[in-house]
N, C-alpha and C positions, 0 to 999 in steps of 0.2 A: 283555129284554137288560139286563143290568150297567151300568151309566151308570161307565166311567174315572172316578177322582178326578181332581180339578182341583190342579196346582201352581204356587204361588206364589213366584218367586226373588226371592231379597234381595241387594243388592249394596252396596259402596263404590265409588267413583271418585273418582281425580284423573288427569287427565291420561292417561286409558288411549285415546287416537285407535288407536291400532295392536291392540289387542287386544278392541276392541269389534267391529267385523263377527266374528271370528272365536265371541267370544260368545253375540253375539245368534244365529248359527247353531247355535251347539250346543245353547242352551236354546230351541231351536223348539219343544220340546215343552211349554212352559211355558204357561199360561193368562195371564198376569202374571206383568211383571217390574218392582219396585221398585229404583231407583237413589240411592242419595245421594251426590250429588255434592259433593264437597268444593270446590266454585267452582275447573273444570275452566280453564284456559284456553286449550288447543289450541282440536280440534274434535269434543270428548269430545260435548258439548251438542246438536249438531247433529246427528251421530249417531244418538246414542240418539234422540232424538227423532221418528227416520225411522221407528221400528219403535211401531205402534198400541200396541203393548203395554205401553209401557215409561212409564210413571208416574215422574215425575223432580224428587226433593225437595236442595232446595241445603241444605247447612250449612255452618256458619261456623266455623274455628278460625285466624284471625288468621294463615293462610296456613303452617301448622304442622303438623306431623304430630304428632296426639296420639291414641296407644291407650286413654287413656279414653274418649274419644268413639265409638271404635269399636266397644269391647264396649256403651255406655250402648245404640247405636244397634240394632247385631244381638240384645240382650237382650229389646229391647221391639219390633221392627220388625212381628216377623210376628203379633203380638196380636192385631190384629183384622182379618186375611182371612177371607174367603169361602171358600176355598180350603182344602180338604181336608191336604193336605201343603205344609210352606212346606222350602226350600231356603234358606239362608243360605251364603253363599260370597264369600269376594273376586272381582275379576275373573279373576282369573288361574286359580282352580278349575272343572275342569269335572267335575261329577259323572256317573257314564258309566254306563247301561246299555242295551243295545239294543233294550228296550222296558221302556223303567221305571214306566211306567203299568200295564201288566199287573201289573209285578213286582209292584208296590205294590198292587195291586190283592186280590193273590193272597195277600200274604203280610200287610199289613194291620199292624204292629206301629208303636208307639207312636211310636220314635225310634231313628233308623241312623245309623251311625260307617261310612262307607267303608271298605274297605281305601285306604291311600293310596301314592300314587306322585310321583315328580321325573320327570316329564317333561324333556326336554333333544332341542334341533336346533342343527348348526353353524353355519346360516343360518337367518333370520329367512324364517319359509314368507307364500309369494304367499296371495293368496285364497282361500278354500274351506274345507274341512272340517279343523279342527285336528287331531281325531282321526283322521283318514287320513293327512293331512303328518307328525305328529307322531306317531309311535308305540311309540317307544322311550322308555326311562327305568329309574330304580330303585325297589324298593321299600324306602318310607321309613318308618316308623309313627309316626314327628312330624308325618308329615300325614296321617296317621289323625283325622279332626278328626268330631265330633257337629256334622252340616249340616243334618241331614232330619226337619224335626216333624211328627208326622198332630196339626196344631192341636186337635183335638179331643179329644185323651188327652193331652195335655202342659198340665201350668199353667204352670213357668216353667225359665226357665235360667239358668245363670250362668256366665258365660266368664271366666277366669282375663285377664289382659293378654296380646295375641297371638291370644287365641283358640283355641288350638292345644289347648286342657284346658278342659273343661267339668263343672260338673254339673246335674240336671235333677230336677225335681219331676213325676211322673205324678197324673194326675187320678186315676188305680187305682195305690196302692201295688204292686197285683200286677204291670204291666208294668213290660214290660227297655229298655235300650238293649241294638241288634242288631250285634255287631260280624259284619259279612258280606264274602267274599270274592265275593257276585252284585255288589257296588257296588265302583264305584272312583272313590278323590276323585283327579283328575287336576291334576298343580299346573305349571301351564306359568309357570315363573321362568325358564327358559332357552330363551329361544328365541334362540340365539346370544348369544355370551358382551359382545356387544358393546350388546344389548338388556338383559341382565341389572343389566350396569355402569353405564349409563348409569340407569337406573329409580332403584337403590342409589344412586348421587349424589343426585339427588333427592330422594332421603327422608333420604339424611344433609343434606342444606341445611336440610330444611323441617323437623329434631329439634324437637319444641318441650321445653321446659321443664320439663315432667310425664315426657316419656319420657327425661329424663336420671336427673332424678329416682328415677323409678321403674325405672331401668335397664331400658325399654323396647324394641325391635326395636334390641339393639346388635349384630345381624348387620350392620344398614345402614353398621357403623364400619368392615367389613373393608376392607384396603386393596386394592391394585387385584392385586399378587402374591397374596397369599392365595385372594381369590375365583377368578382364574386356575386357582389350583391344586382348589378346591374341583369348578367348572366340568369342569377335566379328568379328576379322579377320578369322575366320574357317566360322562363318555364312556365312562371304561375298563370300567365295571361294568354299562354299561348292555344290557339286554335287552329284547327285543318285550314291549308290554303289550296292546297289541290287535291 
């Protein structure tokens, strides 16, 4: 029998108490999950904590949101697992297939690009399974994002600021990245508009220096009209994804 490959998620955190059960549920199928914590201070910590799985490395940016840190971080995270395929994603992504270890198993290629989607709910969902409560949204191809390495065919990556654009060095010139409609990167930023806006406050407080500079995540600038309107245009357009 086939021995499944082992997958290793990589994540960011600050302050994600609310969308961490729903997480740690979804990548149940994960062998290990690395967290860097950006010195969470809800009850991010505790949390994770709960789940054997979850390895949980604090860093420091003087209380600041800076996307240099973020790409330094997902560039080099998944280096040196054990783990056959590493997943790299924010919180808020959930990469979706109904049996992704087969999939992967079967299909075996170097490095996949989801198809991606904006998820969106009018109310913040109780407990349970994201992807059953949540299952509406758009298809977006800015969150088409390069998340999934078979560690062993890939030497390196490189993420633009955002993360949202990458490119990537194979160990064999000959492989691809796999743009596929079997994967879907799932982006839960709307889980009610009132979760959305508040999050965006947040990361416009904690701007640092570098992301001005570098005209870094200036979505966080939108005002509170705008994002409204943005919010609304996803309801109107929104269709089943799962």
């Amino acid at each position: 029998m086939i021995e499944k490959p082992k997958i290793h998620v990589f994540t960011i955190c600050y302050n994600e108490e609310k969308i961490i059960p729903f997480f740690l549920d979804h990548y149940k199928y994960a062998d290990k999950i690395t967290v860097y914590d950006n010195e969470s201070t809800d009850s991010s910590r505790d949390l994770l904590l709960k789940d054997p799985r979850v390895e949980l490395i604090t860093y420091q940016t003087d209380n600041k949101l800076h996307d240099g840190e973020y790409v330094r971080i997902k560039e080099s995270c998944w280096k040196n697992t054990d783990c056959e395929y590493a997943i790299i994603v924010d919180m808020d992504e959930f990469v979706y297939h109904p049996n992704i270890k087969d999939f992967l198993m079967e299909d075996n290629h170097a490095a996949y690009k989801p198809k991606g989607y904006n998820m969106i709910s009018e109310v913040f969902p109780e407990n349970g399974t994201l992807t059953e409560k949540v299952n509406m949204g758009v298809k977006d191809s800015k969150y088409s994002k390069l998340c999934i390495l078979n560690t062993k065919k890939v030497e390196s990556i490189k993420y633009k600021l955002g993360c949202h654009e990458s490119s990537i060095i194979m160990n064999n010139p000959e492989d691809k990245v796999i743009h596929t409609n079997n994967l879907k990167l799932l982006h839960y930023k709307n889980l009610s508009f009132d979760y959305r806006f508040k999050k965006h406050e947040e990361y416009r407080k904690r701007r640092s220096e570098f992301n001005n500079r570098e005209g870094a995540g200036t979505h966080y600038l939108h005002n509170e009209e705008k994002q409204r309107k943005e919010f609304e245009k996803i309801l109107l357009n929104m269709k089943k994804v799962i």
